[in-house]
N, CA, C and O atoms as a GROMACS GRO file, in nm:
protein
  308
    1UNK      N    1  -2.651   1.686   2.933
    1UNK     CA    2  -2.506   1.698   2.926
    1UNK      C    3  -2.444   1.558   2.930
    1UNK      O    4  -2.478   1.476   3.014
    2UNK      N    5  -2.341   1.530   2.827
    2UNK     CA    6  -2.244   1.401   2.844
    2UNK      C    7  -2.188   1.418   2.952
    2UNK      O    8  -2.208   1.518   3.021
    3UNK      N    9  -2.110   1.324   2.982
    3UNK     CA   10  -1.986   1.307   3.093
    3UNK      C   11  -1.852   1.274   2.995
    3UNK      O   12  -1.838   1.174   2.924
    4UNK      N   13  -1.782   1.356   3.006
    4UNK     CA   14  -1.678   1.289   2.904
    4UNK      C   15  -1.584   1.173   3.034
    4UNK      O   16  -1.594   1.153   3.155
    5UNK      N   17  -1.494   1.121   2.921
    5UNK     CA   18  -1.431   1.017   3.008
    5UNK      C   19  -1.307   1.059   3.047
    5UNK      O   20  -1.263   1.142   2.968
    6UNK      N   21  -1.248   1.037   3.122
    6UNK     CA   22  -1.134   1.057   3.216
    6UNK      C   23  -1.023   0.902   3.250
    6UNK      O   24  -1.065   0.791   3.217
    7UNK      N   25  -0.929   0.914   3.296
    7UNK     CA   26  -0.881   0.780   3.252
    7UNK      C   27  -0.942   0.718   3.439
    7UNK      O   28  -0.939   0.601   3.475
    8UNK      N   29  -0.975   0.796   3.494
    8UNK     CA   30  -0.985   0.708   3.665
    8UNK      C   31  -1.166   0.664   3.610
    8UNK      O   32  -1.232   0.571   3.658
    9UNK      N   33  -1.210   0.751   3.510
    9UNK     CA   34  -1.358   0.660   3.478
    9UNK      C   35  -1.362   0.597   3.402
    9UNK      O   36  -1.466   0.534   3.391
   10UNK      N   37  -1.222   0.566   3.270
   10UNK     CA   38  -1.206   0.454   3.206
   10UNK      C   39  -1.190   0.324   3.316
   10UNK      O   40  -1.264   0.231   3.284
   11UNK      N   41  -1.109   0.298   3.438
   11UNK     CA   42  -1.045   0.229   3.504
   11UNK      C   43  -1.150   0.206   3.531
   11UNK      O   44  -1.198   0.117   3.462
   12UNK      N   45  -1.258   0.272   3.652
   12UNK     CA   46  -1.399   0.236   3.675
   12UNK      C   47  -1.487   0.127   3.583
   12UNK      O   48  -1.545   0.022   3.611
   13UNK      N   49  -1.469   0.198   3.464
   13UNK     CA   50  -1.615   0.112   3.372
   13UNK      C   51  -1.557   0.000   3.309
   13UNK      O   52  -1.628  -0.081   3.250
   14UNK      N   53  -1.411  -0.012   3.318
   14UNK     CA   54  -1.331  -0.142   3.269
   14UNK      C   55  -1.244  -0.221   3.344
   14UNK      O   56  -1.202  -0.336   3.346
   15UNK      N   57  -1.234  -0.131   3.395
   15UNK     CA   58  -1.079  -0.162   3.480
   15UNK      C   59  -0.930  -0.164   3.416
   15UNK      O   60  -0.915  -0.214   3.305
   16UNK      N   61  -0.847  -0.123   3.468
   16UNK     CA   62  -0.711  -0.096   3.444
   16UNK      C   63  -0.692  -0.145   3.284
   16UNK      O   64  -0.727  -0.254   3.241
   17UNK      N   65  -0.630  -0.040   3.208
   17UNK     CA   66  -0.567  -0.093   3.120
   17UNK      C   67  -0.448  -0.040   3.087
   17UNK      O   68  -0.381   0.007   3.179
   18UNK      N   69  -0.405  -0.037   2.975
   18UNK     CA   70  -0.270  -0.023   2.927
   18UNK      C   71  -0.222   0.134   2.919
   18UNK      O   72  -0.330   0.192   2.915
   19UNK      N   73  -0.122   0.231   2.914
   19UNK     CA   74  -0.177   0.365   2.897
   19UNK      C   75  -0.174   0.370   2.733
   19UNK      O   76  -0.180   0.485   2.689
   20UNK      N   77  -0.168   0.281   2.650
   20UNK     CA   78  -0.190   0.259   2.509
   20UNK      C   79  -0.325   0.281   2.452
   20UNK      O   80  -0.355   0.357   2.360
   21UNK      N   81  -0.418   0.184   2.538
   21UNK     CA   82  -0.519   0.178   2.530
   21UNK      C   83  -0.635   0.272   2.573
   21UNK      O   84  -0.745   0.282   2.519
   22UNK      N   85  -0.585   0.345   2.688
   22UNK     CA   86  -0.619   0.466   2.766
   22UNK      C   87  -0.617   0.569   2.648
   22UNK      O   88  -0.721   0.624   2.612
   23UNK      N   89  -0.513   0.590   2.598
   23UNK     CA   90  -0.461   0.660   2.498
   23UNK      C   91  -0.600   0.683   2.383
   23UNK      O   92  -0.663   0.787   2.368
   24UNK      N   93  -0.621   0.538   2.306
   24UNK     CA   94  -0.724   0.532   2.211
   24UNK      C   95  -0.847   0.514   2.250
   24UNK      O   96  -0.927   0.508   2.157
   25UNK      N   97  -0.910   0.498   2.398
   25UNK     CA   98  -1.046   0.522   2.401
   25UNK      C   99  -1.042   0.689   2.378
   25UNK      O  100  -1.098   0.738   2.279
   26UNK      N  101  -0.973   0.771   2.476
   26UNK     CA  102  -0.981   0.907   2.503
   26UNK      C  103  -0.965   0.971   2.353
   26UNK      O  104  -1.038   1.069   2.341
   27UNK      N  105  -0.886   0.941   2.228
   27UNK     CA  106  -0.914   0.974   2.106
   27UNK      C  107  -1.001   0.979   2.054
   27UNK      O  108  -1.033   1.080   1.990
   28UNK      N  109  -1.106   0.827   2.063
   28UNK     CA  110  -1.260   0.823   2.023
   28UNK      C  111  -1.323   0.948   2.051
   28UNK      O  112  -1.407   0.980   1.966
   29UNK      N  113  -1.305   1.040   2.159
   29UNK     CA  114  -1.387   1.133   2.177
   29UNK      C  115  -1.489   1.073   2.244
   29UNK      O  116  -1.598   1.120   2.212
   30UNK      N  117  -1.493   1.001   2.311
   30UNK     CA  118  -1.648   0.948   2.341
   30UNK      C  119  -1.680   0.982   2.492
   30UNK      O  120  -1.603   1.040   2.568
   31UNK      N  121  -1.810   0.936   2.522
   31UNK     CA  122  -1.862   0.928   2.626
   31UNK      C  123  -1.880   0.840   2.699
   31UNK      O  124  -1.861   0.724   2.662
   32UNK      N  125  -1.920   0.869   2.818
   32UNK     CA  126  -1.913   0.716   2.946
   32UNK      C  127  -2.004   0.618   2.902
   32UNK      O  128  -1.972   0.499   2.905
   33UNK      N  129  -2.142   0.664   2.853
   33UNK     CA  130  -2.242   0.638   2.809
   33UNK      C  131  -2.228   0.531   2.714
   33UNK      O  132  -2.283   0.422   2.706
   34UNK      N  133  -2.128   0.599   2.635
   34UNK     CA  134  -2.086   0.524   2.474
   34UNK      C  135  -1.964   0.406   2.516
   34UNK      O  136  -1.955   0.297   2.461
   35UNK      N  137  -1.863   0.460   2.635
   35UNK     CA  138  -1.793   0.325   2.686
   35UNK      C  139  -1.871   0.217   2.712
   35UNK      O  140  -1.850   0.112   2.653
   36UNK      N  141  -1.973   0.229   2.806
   36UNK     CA  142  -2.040   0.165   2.914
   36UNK      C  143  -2.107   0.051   2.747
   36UNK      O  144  -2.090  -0.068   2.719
   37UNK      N  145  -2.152   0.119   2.702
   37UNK     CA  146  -2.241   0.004   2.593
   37UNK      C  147  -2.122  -0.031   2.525
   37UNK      O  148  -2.132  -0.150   2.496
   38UNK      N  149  -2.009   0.017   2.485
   38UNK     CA  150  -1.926  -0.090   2.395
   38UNK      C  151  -1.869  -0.263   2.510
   38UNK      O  152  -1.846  -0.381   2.484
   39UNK      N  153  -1.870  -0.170   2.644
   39UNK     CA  154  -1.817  -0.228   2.721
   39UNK      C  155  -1.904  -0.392   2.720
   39UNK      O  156  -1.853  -0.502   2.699
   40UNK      N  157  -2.065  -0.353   2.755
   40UNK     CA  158  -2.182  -0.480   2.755
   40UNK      C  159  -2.138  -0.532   2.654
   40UNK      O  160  -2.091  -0.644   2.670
   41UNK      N  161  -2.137  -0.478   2.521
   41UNK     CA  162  -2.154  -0.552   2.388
   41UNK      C  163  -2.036  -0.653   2.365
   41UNK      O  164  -2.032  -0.722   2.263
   42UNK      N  165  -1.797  -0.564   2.435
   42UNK     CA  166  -1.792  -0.658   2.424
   42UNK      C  167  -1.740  -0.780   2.519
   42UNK      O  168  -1.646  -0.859   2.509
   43UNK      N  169  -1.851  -0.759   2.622
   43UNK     CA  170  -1.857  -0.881   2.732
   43UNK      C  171  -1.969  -0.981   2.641
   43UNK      O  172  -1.969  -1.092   2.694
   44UNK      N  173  -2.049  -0.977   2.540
   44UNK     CA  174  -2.162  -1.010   2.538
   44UNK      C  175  -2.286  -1.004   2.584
   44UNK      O  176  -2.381  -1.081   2.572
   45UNK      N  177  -2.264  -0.846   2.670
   45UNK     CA  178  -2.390  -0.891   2.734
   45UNK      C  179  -2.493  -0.760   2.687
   45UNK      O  180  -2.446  -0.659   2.634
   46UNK      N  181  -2.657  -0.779   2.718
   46UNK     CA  182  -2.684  -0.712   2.650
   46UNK      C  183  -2.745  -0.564   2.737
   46UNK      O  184  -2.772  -0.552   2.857
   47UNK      N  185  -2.753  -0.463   2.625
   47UNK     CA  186  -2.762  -0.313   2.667
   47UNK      C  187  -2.939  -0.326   2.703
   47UNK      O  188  -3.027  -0.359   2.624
   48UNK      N  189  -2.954  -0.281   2.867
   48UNK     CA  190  -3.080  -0.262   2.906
   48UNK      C  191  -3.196  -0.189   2.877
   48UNK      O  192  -3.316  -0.215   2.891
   49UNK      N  193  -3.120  -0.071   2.823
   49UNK     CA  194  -3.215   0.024   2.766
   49UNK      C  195  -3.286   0.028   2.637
   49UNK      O  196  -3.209   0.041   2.542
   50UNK      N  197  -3.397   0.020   2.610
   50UNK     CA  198  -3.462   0.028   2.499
   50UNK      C  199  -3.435   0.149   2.424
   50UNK      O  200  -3.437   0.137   2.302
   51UNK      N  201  -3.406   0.277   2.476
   51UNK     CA  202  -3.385   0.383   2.419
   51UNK      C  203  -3.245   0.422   2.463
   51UNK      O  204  -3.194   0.456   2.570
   52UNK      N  205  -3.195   0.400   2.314
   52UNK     CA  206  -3.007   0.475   2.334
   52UNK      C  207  -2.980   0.672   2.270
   52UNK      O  208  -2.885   0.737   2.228
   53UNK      N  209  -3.124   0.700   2.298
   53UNK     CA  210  -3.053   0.827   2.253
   53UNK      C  211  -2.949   0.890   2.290
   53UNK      O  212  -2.924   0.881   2.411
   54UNK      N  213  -2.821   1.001   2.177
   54UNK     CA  214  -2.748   1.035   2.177
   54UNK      C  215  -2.603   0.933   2.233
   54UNK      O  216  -2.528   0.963   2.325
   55UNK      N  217  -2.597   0.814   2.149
   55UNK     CA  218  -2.497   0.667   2.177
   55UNK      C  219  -2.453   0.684   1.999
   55UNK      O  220  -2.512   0.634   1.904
   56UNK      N  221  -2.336   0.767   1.997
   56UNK     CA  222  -2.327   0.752   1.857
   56UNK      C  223  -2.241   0.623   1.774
   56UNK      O  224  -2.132   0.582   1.812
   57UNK      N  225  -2.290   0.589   1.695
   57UNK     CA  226  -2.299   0.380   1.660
   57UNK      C  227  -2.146   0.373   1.624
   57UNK      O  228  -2.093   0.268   1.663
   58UNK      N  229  -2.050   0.472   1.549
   58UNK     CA  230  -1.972   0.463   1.482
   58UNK      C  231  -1.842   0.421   1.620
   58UNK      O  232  -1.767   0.323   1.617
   59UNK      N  233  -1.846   0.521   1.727
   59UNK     CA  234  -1.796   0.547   1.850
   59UNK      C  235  -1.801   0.440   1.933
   59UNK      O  236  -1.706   0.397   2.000
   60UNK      N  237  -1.931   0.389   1.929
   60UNK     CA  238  -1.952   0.309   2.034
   60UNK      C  239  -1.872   0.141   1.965
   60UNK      O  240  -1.837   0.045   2.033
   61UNK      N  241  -1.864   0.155   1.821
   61UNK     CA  242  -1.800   0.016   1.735
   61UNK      C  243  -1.620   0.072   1.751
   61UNK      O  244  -1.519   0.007   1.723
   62UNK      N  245  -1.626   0.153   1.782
   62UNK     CA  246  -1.457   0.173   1.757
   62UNK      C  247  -1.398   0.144   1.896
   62UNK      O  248  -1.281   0.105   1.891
   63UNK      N  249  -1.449   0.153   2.015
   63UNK     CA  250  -1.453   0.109   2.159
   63UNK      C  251  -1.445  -0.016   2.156
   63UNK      O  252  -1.343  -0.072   2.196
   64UNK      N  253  -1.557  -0.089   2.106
   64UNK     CA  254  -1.558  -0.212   2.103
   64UNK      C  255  -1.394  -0.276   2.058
   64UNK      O  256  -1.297  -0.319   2.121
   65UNK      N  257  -1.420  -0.259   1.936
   65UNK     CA  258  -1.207  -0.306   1.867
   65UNK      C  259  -1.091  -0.227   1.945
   65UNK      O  260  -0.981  -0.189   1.904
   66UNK      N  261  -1.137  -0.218   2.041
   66UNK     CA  262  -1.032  -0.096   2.105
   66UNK      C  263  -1.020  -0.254   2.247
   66UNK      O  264  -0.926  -0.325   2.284
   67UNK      N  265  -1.173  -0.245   2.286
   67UNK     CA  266  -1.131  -0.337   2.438
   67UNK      C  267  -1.175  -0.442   2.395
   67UNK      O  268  -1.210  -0.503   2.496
   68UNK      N  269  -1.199  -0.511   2.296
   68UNK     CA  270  -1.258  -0.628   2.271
   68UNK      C  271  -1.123  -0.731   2.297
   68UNK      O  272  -1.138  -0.851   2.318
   69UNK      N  273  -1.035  -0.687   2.294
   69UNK     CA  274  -0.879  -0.813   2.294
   69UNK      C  275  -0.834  -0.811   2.462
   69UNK      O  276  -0.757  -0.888   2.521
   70UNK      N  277  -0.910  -0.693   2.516
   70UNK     CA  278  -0.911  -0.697   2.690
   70UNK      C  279  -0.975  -0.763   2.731
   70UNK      O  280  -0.923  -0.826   2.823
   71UNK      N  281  -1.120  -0.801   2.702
   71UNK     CA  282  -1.224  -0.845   2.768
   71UNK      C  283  -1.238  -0.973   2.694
   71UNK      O  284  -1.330  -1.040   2.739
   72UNK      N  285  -1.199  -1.006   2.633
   72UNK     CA  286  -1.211  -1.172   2.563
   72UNK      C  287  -1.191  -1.299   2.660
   72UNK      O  288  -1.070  -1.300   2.678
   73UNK      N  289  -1.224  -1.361   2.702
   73UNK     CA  290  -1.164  -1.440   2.796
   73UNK      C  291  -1.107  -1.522   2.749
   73UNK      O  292  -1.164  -1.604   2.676
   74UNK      N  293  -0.942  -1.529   2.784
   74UNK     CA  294  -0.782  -1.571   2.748
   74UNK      C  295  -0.838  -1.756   2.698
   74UNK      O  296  -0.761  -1.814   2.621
   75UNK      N  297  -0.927  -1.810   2.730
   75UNK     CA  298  -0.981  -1.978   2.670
   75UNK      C  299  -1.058  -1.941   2.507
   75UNK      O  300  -1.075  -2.012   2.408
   76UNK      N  301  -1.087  -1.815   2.534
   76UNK     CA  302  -1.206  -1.811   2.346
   76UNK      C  303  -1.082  -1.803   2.223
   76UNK      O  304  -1.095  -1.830   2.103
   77UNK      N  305  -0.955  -1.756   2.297
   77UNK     CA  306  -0.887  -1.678   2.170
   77UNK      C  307  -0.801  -1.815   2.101
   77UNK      O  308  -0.733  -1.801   1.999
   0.00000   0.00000   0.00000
């Protein structure tokens, strides 16, 4: 079974964001699973698991452009 996401387990796996942004993860449809790895990917850091079954790629890239302008650190941009 997934866990779907909720906005107090968006806040958890990211921390606070906008209710804009809240807005368009929870559209993705996605999972915690599928936050949690857009989340590593866009800190840079990398996903531990060798096996990502059921991490669907399209979901987990649309997360990414979703928090990637959150998690950037304010010196890269």
């Amino acid at each position: 079974m997934t866990e779907a996401l909720t906005h107090e387990k968006i806040a958890e796996i990211v921390g606070e964001l906008g209710p804009e942004r809240i807005v368009q993860i929870l559209d993705t449809g996605a999972t915690v699973r599928e936050l949690i790895e857009a989340r590593f990917v866009a800190q840079q850091q990398e996903w531990r698991y060798a096996d990502k079954p059921g991490l669907r790629t399209e979901i987990v890239h649309e997360l990414y452009d979703i928090l990637r302008t959150d998690l950037v650190d304010p010196h890269e941009r």
